[in-house]
N, C-alpha and C positions, 0 to 999 in steps of 0.2 A: 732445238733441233739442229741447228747449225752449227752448232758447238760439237756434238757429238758424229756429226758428219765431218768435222777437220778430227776431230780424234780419231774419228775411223780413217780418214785418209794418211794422218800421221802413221798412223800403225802400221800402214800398207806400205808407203813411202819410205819411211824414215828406217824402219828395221828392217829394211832391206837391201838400203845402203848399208847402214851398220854391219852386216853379215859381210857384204861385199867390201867393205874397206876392213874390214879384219883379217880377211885372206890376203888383201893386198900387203896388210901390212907386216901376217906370218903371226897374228897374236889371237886367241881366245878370250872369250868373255864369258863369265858365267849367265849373266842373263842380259837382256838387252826390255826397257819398257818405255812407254811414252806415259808421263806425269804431268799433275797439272800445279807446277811450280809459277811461281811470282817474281819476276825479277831475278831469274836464273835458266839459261838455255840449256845447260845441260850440266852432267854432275857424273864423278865415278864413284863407286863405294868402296870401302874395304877388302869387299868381296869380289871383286873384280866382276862388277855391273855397273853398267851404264844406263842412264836411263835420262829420258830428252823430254823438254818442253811441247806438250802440242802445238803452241802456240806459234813455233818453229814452222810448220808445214806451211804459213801464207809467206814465208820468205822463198828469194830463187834461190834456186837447187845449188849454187856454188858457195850460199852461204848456208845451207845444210849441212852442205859433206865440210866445210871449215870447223862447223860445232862438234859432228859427228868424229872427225879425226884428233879434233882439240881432245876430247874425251876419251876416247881410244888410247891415246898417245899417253897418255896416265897410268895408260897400263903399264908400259913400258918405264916411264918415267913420272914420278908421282909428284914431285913439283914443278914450280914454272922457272924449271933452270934453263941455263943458253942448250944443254942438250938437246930438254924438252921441243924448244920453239924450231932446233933445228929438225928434229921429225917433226914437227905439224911443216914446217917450211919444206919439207922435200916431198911432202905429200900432198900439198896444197899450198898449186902455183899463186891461185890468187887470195892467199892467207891476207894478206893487205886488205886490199878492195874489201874482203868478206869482213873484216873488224870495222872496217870505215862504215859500210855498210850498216849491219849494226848498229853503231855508235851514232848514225846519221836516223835511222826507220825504226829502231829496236822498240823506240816507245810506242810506236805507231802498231806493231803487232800486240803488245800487251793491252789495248782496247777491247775491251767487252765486245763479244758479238750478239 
């Protein structure tokens, strides 16, 4: 039950930044989902869809929108060239902190609930 109550909350949260940081940033996406991926926050496709870890929603909101823009920003630029990092870096002031972050709690959200 708890599991499917952060998926719900993911869904409600997370694709609603996504919408909102897509206008900010003047790009479309074809679809936007929350998946229930292993050792991956988020992910672009082909197709120009993004689709985000549930497991993201127990992190704070600044390292949300760092995944959420990391991913986005693929639309624009589809690898992780110095362009790339400069749009996630002018989008996301604290692009630092939210990797550290991560790289510090990351395993701690991948815990079974």
């Amino acid at each position: 039950m708890l599991r499917d109550w952060y998926i719900a909350r993911a869904k409600e949260k997370i694709l609603a930044r996504v919408e909102q940081h897509a206008r900010e940033l003047g790009i479309q996406f074809t679809a936007a989902k929350i998946v229930d991926n292993r050792y991956r926050w988020g992910s672009c496709t082909v197709n120009d869809s993004v689709n985000f870890n549930w497991r993201l929603i127990k992190a704070p909101m600044f390292v949300i929108d760092y995944v959420i823009i990391h991913e986005l920003a693929h639309l624009i630029e589809a690898n992780h060239t110095s362009r790339f990092w400069s749009i996630v870096r002018a989008s996301t002031p604290t692009m630092e902190k939210a990797k550290a972050w991560l790289k510090e709690h990351g395993q701690v959200l991948e815990e079974e609930v």
